[in-house]
C-alpha positions as CSV (number, residue, x, y, z in Angstrom):
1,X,67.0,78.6,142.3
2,X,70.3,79.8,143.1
3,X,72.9,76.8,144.4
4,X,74.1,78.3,147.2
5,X,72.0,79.4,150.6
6,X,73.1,81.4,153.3
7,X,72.5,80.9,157.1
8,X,70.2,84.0,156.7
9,X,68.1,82.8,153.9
10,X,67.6,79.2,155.8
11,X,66.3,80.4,158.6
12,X,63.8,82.2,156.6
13,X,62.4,79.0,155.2
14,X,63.2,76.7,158.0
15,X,59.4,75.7,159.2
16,X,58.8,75.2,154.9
17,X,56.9,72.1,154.5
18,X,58.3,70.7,151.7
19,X,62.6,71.4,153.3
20,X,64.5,68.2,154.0
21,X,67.8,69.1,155.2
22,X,70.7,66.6,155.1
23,X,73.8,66.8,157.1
24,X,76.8,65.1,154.8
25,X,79.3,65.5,157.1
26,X,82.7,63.0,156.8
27,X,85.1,62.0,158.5
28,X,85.8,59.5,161.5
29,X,82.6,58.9,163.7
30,X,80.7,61.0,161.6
31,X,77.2,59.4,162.2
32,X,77.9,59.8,166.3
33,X,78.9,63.4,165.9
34,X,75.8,63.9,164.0
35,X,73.9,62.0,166.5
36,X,75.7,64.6,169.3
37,X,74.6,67.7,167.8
38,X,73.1,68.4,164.1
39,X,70.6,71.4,162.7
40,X,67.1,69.9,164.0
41,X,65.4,68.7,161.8
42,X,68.5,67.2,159.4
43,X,69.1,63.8,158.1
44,X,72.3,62.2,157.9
45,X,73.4,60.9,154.6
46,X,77.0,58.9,153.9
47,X,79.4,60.1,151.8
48,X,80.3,56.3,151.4
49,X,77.1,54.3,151.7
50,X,75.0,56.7,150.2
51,X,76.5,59.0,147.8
52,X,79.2,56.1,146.6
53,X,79.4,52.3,145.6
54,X,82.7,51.5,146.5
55,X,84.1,48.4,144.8
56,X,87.1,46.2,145.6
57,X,89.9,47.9,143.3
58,X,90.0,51.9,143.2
59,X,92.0,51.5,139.8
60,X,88.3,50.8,137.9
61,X,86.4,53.3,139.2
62,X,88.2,55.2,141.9
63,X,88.0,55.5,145.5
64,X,83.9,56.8,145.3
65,X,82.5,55.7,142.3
66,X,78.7,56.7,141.7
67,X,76.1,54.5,142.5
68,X,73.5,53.2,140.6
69,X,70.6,55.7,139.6
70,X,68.3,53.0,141.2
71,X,70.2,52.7,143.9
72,X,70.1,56.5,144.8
73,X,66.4,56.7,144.6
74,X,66.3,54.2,147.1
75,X,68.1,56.4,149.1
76,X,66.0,59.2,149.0
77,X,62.5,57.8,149.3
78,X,64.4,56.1,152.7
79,X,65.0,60.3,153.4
80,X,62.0,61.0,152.4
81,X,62.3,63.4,149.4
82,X,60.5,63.4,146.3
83,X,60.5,65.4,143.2
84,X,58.9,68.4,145.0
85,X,61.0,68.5,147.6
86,X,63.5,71.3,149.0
87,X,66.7,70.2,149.9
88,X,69.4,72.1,151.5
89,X,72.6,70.1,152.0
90,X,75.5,70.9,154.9
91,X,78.6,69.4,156.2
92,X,81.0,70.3,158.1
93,X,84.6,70.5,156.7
94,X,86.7,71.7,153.7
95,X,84.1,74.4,152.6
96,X,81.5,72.0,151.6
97,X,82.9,69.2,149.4
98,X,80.5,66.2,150.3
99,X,77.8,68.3,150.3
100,X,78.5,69.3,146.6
101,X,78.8,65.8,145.9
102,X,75.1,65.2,147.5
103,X,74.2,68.5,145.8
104,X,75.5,67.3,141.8
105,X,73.6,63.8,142.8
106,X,70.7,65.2,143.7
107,X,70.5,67.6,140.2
108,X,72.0,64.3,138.1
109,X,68.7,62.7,139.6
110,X,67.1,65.5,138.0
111,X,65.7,67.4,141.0
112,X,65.4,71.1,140.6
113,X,65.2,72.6,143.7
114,X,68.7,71.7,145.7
115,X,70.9,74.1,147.6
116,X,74.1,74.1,149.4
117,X,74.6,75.8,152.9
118,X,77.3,78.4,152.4
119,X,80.3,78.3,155.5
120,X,77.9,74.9,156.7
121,X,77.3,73.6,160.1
122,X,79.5,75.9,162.0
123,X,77.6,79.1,160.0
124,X,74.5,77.8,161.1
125,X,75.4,77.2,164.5
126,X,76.7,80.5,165.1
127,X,73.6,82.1,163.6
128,X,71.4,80.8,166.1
129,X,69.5,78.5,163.3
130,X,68.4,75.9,165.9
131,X,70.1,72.4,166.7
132,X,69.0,68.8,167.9
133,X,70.8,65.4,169.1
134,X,70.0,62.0,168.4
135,X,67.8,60.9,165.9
136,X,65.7,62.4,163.3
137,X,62.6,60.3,161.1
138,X,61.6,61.0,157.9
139,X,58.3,59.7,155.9
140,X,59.1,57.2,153.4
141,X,58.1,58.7,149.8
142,X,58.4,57.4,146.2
143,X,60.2,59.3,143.8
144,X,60.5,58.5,139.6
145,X,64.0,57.6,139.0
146,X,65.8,58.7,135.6
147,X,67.7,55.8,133.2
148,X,71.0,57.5,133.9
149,X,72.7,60.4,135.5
150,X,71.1,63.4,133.8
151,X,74.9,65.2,134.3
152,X,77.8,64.4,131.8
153,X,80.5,62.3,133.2
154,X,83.9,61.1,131.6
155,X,85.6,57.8,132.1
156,X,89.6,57.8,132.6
157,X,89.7,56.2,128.6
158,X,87.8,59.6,127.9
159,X,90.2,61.8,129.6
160,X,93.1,60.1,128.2
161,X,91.5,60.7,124.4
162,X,90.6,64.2,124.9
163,X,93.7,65.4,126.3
164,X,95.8,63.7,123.2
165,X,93.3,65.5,121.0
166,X,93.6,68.8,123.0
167,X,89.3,68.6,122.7
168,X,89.1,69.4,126.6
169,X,90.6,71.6,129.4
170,X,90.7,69.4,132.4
171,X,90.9,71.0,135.7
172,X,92.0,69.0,138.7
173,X,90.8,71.0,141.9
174,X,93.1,69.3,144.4
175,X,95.5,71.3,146.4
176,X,98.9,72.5,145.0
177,X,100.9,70.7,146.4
178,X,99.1,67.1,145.9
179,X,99.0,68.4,142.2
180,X,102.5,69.4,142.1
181,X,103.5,65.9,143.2
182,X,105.0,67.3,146.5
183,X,103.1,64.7,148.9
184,X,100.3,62.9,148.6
185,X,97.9,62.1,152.1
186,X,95.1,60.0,150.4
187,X,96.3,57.9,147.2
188,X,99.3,55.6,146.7
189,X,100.8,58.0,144.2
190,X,101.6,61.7,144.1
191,X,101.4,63.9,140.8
192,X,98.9,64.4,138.3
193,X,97.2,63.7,135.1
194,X,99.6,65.2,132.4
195,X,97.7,68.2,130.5
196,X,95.8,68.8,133.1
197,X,95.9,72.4,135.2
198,X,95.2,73.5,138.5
199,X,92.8,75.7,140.4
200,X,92.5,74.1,144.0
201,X,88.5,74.0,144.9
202,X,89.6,76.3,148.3
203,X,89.6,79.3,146.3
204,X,85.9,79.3,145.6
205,X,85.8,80.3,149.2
206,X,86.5,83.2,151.1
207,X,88.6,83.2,154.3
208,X,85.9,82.3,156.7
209,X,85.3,79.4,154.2
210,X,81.5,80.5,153.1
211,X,81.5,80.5,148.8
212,X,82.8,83.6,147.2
213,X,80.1,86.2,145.9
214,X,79.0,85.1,142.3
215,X,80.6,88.2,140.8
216,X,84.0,87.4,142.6
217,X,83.2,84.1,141.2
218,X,82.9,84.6,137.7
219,X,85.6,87.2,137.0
220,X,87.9,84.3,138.2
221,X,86.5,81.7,135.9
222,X,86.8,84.2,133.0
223,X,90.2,85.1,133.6
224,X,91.4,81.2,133.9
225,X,89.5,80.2,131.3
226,X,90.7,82.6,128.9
227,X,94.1,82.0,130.2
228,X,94.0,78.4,128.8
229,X,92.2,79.9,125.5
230,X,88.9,78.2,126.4
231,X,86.0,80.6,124.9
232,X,83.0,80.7,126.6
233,X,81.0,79.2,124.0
234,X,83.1,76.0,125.0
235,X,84.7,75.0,121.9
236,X,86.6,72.8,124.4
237,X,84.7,71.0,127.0
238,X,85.6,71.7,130.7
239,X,86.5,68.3,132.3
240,X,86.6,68.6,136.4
241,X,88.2,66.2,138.5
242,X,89.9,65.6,142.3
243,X,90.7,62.7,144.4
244,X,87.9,60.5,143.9
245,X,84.9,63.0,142.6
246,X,84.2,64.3,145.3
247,X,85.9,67.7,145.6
248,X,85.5,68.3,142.1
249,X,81.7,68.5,142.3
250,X,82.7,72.1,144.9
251,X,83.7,73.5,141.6
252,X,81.1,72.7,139.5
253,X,78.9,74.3,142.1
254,X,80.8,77.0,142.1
255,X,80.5,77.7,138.4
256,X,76.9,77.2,138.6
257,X,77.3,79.9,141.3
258,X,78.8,82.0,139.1
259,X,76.3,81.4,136.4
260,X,78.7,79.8,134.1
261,X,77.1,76.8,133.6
262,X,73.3,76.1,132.6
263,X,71.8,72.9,134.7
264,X,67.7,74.0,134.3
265,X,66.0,75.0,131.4
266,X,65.2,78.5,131.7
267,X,69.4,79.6,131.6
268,X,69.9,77.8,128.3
269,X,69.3,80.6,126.3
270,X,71.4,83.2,128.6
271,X,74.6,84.8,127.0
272,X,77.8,83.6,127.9
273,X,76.5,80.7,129.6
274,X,79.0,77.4,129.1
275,X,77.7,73.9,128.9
276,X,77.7,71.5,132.2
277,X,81.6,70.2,133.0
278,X,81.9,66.9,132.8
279,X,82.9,64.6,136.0
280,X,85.5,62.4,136.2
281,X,84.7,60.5,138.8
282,X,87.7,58.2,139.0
283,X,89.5,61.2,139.2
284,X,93.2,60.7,140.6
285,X,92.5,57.8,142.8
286,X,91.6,56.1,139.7
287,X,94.2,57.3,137.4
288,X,97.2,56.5,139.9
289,X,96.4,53.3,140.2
290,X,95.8,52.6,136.7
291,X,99.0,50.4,135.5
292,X,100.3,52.3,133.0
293,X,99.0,55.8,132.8
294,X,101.7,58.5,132.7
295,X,101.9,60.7,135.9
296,X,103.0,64.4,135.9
297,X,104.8,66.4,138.8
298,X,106.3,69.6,138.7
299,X,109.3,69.1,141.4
């Protein structure tokens, strides 16, 4: 199952029994803009109660560090998905981002059949898929929960190593100008981790902000990746990171997208197919804070 769903191809599904929909939407009041107007049938999901355990110092761990895998599966039984389930994922701003995040939790749980709405909300508004207000109830289920996140992840002490030992491209998808050093909006520090480049997570999209094509996809990722001499049988690992892994997950959907990266069985043997990118998800928020660590800009 592809990653990515268009408004077209929900609405083709959208009376499937087993389709949960969750709206990830962020920002201020999220919960009471869902509760205003939401695709019917979706359940809301929060980017920092659900999808995060935030802890008291963003320099262990960053500003959204995962959860417990425990933890998680609570979550979803309270949403009422199981292992058969098919979820389809939307939010409403940046192109997708805590969606992705939901989307890399949901296949780190191990759950195969998870897609992203393409261009989100707004799309799916506009397409006449239909809407609802106020609440929306679910069936509690049960659901087998891994030991661990089934998806590689790298701590910052990770990062540091594999950059001194040139093992690992690391790729921080934040926007040029936070990368650069410029300004920073979010974290207490502007720059970024030294060695690492930057291809900002908005150009996975196209100009109405739905995903580029696949193909449009992957002649990008080959050209960058060659760029930095990284082969595509990943002689160097590909290390993604953001703000506080969040963001960074948008790429790694993107590469999936693209069919650069094998996260089911039956792709493992394809040709040209690189292994999963590691998270960071400390990311910067982590790494600024972190007394000590060196900090790059480029003004």
């Amino acid at each position: 199952m592809k990653p990515i769903i268009t408004a077209t191809e929900l609405s083709e599904i959208f009376n499937q029994e087993n389709l949960i929909i969750l709206d990830a939407r962020v920002g201020k009041n999220a919960r009471e803009n869902y509760l205003q107007n939401h695709i019917k049938g979706a359940l809301f999901i929060n980017l920092d109660e659900d999808l995060a355990d935030i802890g008291e110092n963003a320099a262990f761990g960053g500003r959204h560090p995962l959860p417990k895998v425990s933890k998680f599966a609570e979550v979803l039984q309270n949403l009422g998905i199981s292992e058969d389930s098919h979820v389809v994922i939307y939010d409403l701003a940046n192109g997708g981002n805590a969606a992705a995040r939901c989307w890399w939790m949901l296949r780190a749980f191990g759950l195969e059949k998870v897609q992203v709405l393409s261009g989100g909300f707004q799309k799916a508004e506009k397409f006449g898929i239909a809407t609802n207000s106020g609440e929306e109830y679910s069936i509690k289920t049960e659901i087998n929960a891994p030991e661990n996140w089934l998806l590689k992840t790298s701590t910052l002490e990770e990062v540091e190593k594999e950059i001194a030992e040139n093992s690992a491209t690391v790729i921080d998808v934040r926007d040029a100008y936070r990368y650069r050093g410029e300004s920073e909006p979010i974290d207490l520090v502007a720059g970024h981790i030294p060695g690492a480049i930057n291809i900002p997570f908005s150009e996975n999209l196209d100009e109405n902000g739905e995903f580029l094509s696949p193909e449009i996809l992957k002649e990008k990722y080959q050209k960058i990746l060659a760029d930095v001499s990284t082969p595509l049988n990943m002689t160097k690992k590909l290390i993604i990171h953001c703000g506080s892994g969040v963001t960074a997950c948008h790429t790694i959907l993107a590469l999936d997208y693209a069919g650069f990266v094998t996260l089911s069985t039956d792709r493992k043997s394809a040709d040209e197919v690189l292994e999963v990118p590691n998270l960071y998800v400390g990311s910067w928020s982590e790494w600024s804070r972190r007394e000590g660590k060196e900090i790059a800009t480029e003004i």
